[in-house]
C-alpha positions as a Markdown table, in Angstrom:
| # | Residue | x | y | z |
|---|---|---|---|---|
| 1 | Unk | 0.0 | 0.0 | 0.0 |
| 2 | Unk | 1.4 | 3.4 | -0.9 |
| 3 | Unk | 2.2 | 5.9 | 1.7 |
| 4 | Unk | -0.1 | 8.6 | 0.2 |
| 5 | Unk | -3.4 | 6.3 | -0.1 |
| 6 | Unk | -3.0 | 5.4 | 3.7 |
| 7 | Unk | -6.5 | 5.6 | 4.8 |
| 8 | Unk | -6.9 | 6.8 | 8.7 |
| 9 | Unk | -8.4 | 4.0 | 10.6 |
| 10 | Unk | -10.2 | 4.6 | 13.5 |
| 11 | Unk | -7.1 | 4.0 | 16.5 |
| 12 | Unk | -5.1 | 6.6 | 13.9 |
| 13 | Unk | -8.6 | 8.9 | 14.0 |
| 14 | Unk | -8.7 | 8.7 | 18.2 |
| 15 | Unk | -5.0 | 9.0 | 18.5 |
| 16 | Unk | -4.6 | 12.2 | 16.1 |
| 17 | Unk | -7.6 | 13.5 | 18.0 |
| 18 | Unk | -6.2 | 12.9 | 21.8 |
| 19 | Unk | -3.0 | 14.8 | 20.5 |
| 20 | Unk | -5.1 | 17.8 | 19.1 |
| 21 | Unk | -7.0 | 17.9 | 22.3 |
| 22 | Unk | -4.3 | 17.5 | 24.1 |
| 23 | Unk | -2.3 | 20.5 | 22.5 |
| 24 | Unk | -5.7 | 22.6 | 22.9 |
| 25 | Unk | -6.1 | 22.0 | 26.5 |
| 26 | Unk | -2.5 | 23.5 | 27.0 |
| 27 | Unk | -3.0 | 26.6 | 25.2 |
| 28 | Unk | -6.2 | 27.5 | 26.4 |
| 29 | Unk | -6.0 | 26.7 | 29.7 |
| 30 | Unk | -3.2 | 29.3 | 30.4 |
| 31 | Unk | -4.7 | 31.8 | 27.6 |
| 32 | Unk | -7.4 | 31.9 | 29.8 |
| 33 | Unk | -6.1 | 32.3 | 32.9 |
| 34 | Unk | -3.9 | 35.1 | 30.9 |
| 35 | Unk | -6.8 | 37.3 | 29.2 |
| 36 | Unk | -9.7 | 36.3 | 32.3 |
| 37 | Unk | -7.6 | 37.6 | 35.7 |
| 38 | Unk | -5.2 | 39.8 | 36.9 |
| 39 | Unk | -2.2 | 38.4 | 39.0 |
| 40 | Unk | -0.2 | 35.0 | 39.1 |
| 41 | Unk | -2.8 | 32.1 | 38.5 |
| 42 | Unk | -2.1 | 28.3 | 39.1 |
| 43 | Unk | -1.1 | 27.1 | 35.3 |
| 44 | Unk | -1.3 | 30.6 | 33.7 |
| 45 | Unk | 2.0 | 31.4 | 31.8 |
| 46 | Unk | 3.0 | 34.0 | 34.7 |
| 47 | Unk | 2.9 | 31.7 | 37.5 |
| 48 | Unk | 6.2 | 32.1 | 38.6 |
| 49 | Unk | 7.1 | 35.1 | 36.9 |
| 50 | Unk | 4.8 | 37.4 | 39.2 |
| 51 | Unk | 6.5 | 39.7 | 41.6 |
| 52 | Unk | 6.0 | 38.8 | 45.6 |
| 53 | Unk | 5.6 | 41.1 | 47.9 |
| 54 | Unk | 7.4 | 39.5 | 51.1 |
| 55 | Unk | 6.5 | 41.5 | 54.0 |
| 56 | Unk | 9.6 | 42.6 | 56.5 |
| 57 | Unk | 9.7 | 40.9 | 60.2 |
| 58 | Unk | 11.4 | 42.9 | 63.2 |
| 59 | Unk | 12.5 | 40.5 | 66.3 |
| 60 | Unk | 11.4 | 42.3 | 69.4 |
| 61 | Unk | 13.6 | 41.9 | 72.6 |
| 62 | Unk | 12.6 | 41.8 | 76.0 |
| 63 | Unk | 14.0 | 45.1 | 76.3 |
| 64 | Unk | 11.3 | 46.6 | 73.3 |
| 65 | Unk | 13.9 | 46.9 | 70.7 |
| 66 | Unk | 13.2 | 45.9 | 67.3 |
| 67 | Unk | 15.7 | 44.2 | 64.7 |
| 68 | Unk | 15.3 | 43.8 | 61.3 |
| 69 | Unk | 15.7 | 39.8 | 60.6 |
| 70 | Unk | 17.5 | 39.9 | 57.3 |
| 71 | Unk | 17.6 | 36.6 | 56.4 |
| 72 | Unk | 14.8 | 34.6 | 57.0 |
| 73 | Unk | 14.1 | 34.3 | 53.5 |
| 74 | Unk | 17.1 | 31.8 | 53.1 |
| 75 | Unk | 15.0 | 28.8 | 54.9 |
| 76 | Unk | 11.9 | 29.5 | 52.1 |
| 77 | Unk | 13.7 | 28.6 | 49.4 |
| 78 | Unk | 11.0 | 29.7 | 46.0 |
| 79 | Unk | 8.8 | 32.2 | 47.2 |
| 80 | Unk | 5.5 | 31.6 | 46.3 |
| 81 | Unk | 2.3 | 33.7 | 45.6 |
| 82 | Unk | 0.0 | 31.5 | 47.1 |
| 83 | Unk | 2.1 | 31.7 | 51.0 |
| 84 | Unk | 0.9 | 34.1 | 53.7 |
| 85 | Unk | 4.4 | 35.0 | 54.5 |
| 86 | Unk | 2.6 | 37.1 | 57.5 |
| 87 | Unk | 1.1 | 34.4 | 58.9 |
| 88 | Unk | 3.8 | 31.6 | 58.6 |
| 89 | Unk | 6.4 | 32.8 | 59.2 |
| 90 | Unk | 6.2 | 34.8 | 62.9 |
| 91 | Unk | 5.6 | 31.7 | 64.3 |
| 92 | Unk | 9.2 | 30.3 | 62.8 |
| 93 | Unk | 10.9 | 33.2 | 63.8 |
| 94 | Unk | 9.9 | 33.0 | 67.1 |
| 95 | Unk | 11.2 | 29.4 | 67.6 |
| 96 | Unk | 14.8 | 30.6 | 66.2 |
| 97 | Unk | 15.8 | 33.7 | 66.9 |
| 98 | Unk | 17.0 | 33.9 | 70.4 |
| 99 | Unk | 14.9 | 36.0 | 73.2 |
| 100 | Unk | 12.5 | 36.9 | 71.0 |
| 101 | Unk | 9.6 | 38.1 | 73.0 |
| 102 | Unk | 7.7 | 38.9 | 69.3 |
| 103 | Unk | 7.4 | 39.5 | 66.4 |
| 104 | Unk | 6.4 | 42.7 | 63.9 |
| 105 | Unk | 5.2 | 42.3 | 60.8 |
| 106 | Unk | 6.0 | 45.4 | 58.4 |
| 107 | Unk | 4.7 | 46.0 | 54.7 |
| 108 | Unk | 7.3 | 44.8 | 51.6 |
| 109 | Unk | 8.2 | 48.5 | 51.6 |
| 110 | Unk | 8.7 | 48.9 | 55.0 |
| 111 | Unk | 5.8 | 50.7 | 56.3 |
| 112 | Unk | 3.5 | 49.6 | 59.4 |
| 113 | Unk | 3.4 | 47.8 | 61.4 |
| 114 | Unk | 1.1 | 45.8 | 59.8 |
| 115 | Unk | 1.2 | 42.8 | 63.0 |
| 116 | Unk | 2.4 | 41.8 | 65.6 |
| 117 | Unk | 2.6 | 38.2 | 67.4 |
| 118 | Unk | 3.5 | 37.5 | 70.7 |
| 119 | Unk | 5.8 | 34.3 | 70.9 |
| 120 | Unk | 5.8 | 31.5 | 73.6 |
């Protein structure tokens, strides 16, 4: 049989059609996702590429002074979108910085306070 007369039988029929809706799902989906909301979405193209707002976390000592913790971000590893920052991690801080009597939560820019929480 020539390669030109092939006629499509009916597993090449459901496979070319699993493969085109295959392809459709993944550029719909996202185009979506793109044109439909505003912000970082769950499989939308810009998923990762969204900017994060981290928020800033001062230790307070038993004293009342507040320090800046500068490197708390280096136990998060990616930082997500979806992660309230705010509310996880006070309660991590508070187990590792020493005399920590709590914790203040300041805006990505630095303004606020925006929270603070007591630790022990």
């Amino acid at each position: 049989m020539n390669g030109a007369a092939r006629t499509w039988a009916l597993p090449r029929v459901l496979a070319a059609a699993f493969v085109v809706g295959w392809l459709a799902v993944q550029v719909a989906v996202p185009l979506i996702q793109r044109t439909s909301s505003e912000g970082a979405r769950p499989f939308a193209w810009q998923m990762f590429s969204r900017h994060v707002d981290v928020p800033r976390f001062k230790v307070v000592a038993a004293d009342g002074t507040e320090t800046e913790v500068e490197d708390w971000e280096r136990h998060l590893g990616r930082t997500r979108l979806e992660v309230n920052f705010a509310r996880h991690v006070p309660p991590f801080l508070c187990d590792v910085e020493p005399g920590a009597v709590a914790i203040t939560t300041y805006r990505d820019d630095g303004s606020g306070p925006v929270a603070r929480r007591e630790c022990g």
